[in-house]
N, C-alpha and C positions, 0 to 999 in steps of 0.2 A: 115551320115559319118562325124566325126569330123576330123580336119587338125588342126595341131598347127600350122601358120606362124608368124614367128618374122622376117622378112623383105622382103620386096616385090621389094626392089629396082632394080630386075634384072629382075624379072617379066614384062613380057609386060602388058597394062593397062586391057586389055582384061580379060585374065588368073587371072591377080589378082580380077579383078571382079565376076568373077566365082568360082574362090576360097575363095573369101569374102561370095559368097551364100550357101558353104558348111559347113560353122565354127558358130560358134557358134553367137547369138543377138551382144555380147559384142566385140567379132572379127571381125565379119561383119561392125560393125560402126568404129572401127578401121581400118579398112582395107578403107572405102569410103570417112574418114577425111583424110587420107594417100593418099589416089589418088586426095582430092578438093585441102588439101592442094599443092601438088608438083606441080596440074596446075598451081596455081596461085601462089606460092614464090615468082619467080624474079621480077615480079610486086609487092607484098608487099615490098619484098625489098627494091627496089628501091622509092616506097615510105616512108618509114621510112627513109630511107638514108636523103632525101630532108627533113622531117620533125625532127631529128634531127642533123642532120649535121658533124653527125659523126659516121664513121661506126662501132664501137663498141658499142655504146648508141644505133642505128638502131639495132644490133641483138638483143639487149636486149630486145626491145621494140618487135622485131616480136616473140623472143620467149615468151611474157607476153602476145601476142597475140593469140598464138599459142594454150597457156596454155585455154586462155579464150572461145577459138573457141570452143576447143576439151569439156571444162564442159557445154556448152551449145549448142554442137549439136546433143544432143536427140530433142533440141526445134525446128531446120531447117528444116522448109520446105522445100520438093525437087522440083524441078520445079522453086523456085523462082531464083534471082540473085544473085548466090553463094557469085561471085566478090564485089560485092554491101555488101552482108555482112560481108564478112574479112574485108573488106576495113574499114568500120563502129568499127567494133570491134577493129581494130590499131590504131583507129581514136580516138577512147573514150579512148584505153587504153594509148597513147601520151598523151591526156587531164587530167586523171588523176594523170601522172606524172609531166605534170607541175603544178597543184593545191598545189600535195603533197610536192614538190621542195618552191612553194613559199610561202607555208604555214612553212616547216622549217626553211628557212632565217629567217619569223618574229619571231619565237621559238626560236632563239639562245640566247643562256645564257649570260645573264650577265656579265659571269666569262672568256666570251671568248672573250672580250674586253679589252682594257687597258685604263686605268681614271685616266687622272692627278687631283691627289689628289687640294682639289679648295684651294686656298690665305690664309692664315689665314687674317680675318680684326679685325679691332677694332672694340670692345663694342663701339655704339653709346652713345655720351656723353649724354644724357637722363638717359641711363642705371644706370648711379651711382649715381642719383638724390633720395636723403632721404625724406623719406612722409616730415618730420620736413621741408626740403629746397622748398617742392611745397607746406605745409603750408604758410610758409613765404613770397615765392613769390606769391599767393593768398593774404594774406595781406597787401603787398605791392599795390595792384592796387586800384585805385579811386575806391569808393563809387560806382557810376552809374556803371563801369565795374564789379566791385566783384559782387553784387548783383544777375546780368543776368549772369554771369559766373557761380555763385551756384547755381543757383535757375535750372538752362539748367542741368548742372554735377552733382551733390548732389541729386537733386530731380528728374532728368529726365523729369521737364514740357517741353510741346511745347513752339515755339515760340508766339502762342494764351496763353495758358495759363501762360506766362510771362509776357505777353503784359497786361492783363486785373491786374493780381497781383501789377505790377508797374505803371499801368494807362496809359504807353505810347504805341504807335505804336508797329506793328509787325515787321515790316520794320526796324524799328529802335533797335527793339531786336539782331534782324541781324545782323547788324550794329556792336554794341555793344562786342557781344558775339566775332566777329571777330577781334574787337580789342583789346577785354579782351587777346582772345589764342597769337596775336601777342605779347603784352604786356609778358605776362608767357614766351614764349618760349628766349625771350630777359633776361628776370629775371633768369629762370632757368640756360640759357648759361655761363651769367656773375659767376653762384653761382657755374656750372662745373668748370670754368678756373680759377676762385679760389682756388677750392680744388686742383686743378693739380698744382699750385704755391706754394701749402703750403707744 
């Protein structure tokens, strides 16, 4: 004999249980998530309430529960801890909305931001330095400096194979090449704050 019921709420647990064994595979399990769930509600409830802390975020949360119970309790074992597994199921499904929460925070756009536009600065005085003015000031440095100044920039040798070329120390190449760059960047400056006079 088939029954159609579309609510049990007035039914005693009993009666609905017996009317769940008249109806059909798909009713029947309908009708025994409808009696695990009602025992245990106000307990989910009130768990969700505590885990989020607010009572409309807690409904949502039990009905994503609710949702998640009902698609997988063809897989419930009877006999086991009903309680134990709603509880589980509310539990993971909290967890996944706070993943999915803190995963959108780091997602937000761009564009939902406000960025003060940055300073405008000035072109570094380098910037308007003409090959013709870092010839020049290359020119201008002593012998011993130019030499390990080109020979390191122009050719790319190491400080070894600068050292063996000019017969002196490594160490001394060092030496040398850093006060060739000191030498330049003093040359170069003078030859910026000229052209900014003229």
């Amino acid at each position: 004999m088939m029954m159609t019921i579309t609510s049990f709420e007035s039914i005693p647990y009993a009666r609905a249980a017996a009317a769940a064994r008249a109806c059909s595979p798909t009713a029947a399990r309908r009708v025994a998530f409808d009696l695990l769930f009602r025992e245990h509600e106000g307990a989910l409830r009130a768990f969700a309430r505590r885990l989020c802390g607010s009572q409309t975020d807690a409904n949502d949360l039990v009905q994503d529960a609710l949702e998640r119970a009902l698609r997988a309790f063809e897989t419930f074992a009877p006999g086991t801890n009903e309680r134990a597994w709603l509880f589980t199921i509310l539990h993971h499904a909290f967890i996944d909305r706070c993943r999915r929460a803190a995963t959108e925070r780091r997602g937000a756009s761009i564009d939902d931001f406000e960025l003060a536009a940055p300073e405008p600065t000035a072109p570094p005085a380098w910037a308007g330095i003409s090959p013709e003015q870092l010839d020049e000031a290359v020119a201008a440095l002593q012998d011993e400096f130019r030499a390990v100044y080109q020979l390191h920039a122009a050719e790319s040798l190491s400080y070894q194979e600068i050292a063996e070329r000019l017969g002196i120390p490594a160490s001394t190449v060092g030496t040398r090449l850093n006060r060739a760059r000191r030498k330049l960047r003093s040359l170069l400056q003078q030859a910026a704050m000229a052209d900014d006079d003229a």
